[in-house]
C-alpha positions as CSV (number, residue, x, y, z in Angstrom):
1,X,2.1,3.8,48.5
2,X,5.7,3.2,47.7
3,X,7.0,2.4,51.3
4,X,3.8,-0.6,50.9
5,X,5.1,-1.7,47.7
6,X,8.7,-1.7,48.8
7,X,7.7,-3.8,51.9
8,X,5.9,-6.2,49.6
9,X,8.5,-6.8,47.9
10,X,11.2,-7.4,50.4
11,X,8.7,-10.2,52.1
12,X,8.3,-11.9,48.8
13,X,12.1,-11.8,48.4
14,X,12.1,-12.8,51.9
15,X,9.8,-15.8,51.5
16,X,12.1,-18.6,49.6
17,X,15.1,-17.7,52.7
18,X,12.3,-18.6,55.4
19,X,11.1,-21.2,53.4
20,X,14.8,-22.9,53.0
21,X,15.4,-22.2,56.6
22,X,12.4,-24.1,57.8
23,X,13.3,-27.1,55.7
24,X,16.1,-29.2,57.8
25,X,17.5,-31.7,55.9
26,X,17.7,-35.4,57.9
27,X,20.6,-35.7,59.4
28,X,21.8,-39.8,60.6
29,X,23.3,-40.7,63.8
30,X,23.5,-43.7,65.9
31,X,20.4,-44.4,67.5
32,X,21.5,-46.5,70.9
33,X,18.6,-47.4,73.4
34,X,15.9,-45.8,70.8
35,X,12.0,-46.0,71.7
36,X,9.3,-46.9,69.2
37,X,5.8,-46.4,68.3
38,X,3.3,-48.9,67.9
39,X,-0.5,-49.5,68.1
40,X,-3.8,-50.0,66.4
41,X,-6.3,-48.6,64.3
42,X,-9.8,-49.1,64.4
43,X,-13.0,-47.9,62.7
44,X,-15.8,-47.5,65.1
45,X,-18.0,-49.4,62.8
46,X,-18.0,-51.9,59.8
47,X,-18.3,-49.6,56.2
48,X,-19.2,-51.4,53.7
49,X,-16.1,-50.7,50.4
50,X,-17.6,-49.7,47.3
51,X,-18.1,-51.5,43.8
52,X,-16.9,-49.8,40.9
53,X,-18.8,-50.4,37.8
54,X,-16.1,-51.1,34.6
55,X,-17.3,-50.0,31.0
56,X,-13.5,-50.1,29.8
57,X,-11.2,-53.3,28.6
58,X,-13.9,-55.4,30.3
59,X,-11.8,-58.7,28.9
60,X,-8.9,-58.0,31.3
61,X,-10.1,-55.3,33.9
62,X,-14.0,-56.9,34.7
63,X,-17.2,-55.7,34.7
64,X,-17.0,-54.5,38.2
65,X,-13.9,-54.1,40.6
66,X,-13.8,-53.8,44.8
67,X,-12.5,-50.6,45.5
68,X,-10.8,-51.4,48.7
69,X,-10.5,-48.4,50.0
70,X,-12.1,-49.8,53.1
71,X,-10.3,-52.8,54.1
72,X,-11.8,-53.1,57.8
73,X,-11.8,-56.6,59.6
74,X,-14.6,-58.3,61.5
75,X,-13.4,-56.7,64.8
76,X,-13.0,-53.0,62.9
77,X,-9.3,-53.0,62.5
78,X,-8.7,-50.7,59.5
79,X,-5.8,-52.2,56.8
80,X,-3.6,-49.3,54.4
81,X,-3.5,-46.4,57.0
82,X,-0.8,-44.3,56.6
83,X,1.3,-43.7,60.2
84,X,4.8,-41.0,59.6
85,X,6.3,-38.8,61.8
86,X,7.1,-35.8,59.7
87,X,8.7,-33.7,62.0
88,X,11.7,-36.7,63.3
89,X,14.8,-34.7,61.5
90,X,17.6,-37.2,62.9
91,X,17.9,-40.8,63.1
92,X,18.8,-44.1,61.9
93,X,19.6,-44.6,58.5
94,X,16.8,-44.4,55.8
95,X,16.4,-47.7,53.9
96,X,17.8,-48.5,51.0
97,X,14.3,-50.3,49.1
98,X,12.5,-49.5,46.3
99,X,8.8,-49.3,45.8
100,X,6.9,-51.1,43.3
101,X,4.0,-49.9,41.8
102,X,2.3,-52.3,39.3
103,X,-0.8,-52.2,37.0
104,X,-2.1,-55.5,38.2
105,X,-5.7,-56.8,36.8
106,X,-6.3,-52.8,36.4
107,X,-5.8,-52.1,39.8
108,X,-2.9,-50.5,41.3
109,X,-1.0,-52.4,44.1
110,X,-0.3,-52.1,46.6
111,X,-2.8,-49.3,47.6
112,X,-1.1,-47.5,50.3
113,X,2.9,-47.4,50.4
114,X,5.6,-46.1,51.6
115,X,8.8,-44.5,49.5
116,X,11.4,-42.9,50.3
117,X,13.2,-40.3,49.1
118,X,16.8,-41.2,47.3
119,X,14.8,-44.3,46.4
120,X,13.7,-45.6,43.6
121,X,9.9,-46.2,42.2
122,X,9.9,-49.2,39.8
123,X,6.4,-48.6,38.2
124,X,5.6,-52.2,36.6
125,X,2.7,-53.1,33.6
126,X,1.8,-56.5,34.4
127,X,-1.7,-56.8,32.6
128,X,-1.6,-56.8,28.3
129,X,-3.2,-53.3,27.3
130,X,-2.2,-49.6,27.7
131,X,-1.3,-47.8,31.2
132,X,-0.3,-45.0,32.4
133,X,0.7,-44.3,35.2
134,X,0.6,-40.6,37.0
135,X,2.2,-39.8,40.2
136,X,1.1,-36.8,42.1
137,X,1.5,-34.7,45.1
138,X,-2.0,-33.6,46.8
139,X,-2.4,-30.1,47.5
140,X,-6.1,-30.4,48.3
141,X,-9.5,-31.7,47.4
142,X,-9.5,-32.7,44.0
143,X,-5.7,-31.0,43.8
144,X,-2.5,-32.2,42.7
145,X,0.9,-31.4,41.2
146,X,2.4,-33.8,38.6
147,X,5.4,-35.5,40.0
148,X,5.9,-38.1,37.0
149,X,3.6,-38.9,34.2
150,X,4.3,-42.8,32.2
151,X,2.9,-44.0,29.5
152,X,3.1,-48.2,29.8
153,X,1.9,-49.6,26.6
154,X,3.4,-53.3,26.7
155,X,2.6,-56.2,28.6
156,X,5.7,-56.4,31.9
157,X,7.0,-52.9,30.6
158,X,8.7,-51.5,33.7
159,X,9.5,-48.2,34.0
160,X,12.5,-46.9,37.0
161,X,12.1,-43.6,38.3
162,X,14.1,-41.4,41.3
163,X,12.0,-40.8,44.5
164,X,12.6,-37.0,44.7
165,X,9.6,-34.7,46.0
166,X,8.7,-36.3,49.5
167,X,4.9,-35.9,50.2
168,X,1.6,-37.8,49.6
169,X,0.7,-38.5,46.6
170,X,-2.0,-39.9,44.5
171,X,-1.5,-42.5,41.8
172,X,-3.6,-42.3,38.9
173,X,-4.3,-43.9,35.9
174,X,-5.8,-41.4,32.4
175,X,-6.7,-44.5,30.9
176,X,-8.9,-46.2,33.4
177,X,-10.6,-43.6,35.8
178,X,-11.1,-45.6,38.9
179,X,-7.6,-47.0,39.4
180,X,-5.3,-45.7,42.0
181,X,-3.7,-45.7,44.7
182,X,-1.1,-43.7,47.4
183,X,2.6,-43.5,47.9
184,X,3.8,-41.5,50.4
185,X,7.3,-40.5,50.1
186,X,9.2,-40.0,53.2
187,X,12.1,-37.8,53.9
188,X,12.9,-40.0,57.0
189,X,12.4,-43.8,57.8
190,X,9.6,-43.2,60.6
191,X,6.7,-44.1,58.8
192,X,4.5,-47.3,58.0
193,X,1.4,-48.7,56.7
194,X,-0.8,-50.6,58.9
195,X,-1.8,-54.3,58.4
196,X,-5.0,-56.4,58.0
197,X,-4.7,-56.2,61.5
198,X,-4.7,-52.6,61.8
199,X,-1.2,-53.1,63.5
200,X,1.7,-50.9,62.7
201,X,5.0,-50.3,64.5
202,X,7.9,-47.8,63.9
203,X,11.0,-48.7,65.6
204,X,14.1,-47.2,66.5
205,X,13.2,-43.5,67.2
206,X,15.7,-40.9,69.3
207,X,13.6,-40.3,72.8
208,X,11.4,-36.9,72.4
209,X,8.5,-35.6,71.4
210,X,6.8,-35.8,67.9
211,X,3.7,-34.9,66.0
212,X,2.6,-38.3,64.1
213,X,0.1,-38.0,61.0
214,X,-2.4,-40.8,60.6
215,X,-4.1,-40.9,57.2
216,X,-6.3,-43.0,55.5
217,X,-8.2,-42.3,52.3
218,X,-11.5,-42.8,53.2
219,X,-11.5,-41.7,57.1
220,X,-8.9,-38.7,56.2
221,X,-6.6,-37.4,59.1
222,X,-5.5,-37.0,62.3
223,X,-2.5,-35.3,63.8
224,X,-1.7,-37.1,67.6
225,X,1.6,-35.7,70.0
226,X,3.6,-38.5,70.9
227,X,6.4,-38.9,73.4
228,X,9.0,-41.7,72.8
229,X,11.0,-42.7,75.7
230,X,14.2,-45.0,75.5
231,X,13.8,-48.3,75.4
232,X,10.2,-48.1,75.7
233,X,7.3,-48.2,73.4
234,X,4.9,-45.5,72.9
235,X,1.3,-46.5,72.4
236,X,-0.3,-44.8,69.7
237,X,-4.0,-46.4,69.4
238,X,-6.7,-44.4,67.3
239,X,-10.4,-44.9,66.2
240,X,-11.8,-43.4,63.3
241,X,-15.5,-42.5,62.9
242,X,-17.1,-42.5,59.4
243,X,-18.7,-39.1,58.7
């Protein structure tokens, strides 16, 4: 029983080492003759987006509000997917933008963004009654971890904030139960959201093989192997079905 417990407890010491080791931190070089990624995403069908029903702040927010979580165009090209490669740990320099996230007609815009870490989040009020704004990293269904938490009382308060724990995350407002949105905070500058088109594109990558996530709230995600080549582009279409 001891020689268990003793084991035990050198793998739980053991775990924060691995942990660290596992975690490269993004190193930037000079990317000369650099491939891309680019392509399309689709829905195999038109879905029709949801109505919320408001019964809050009516005079500003509605009575009713698009949720456009499905943003899908008259050929089925799916808007505010989510394309990052993860695991590219070397590269060009990460971009030095902030990301707005603003309380707009008690919706959050933009829906799906991308942050990146050593950035900034400049969380704007632009609508004339109380907001709060909660950022979160999503563990699992229905799971988060509080990242930041702001109360935005005032009409055009604004509200600056370090981008710090790279992840997804789910915006959130405790005030107004439907609002909300996704940031995803990127430790590297391979990732994008796509268009009304469904197009995205990711330039400038070193040539080798990578593991791509493609998200999108309603459809979830898909995991595709992608090999970029220099000076080429790497085609990187998908189709998602609704279940």
């Amino acid at each position: 029983m001891k020689k268990v417990f003793v084991s035990a407890l050198v793998v739980m010491l053991l775990l924060p080492v691995i942990a660290f080791a596992d975690t490269k931190p993004y190193e930037v070089v000079d990317v000369k003759d650099g491939g891309s990624i680019k392509g399309k995403i689709k829905s195999s069908g038109p879905v029709t987006d949801p109505v919320l029903e408001i019964k809050k702040d009516e005079s500003v927010c509605g009575k009713s509000i698009s949720k456009h979580e499905y943003l899908i165009s008259s050929a089925n090209e799916v808007k505010n997917v989510l394309v990052a490669v993860e695991d590219a740990d070397k590269g060009k320099a990460i971009p030095k933008t902030d990301t707005v996230i603003d309380n707009l007609k008690c919706e959050f815009l933009p829906i799906v963004a991308v942050a990146y870490v050593g950035g900034k989040y400049i969380i704007k009020n632009s609508d004339p009654i109380f907001h709060n704004t909660s950022l979160g990293i999503i563990l699992g269904e229905g799971k988060k971890r509080t990242v930041y938490n702001l109360a935005l009382p005032n009409k055009d308060q604004v509200i600056e904030k370090p981008v710090k724990v790279p992840g997804l995350q789910i915006v959130q407002c405790d005030a107004h139960a439907w609002m909300r949105s996704y940031v995803y905070a990127s430790k590297n500058p391979y990732a994008a959201v796509t268009n009304d088109k469904g197009d995205f594109e990711i330039k400038d990558l070193l040539p080798g093989k990578y593991k791509v996530k493609i998200w999108h709230e309603g459809f979830g995600e898909v995991i595709k192997d992608v090999e970029v080549k220099a000076g080429q582009a790497a085609a990187l279409d998908h189709t998602f079905s609704k279940k």
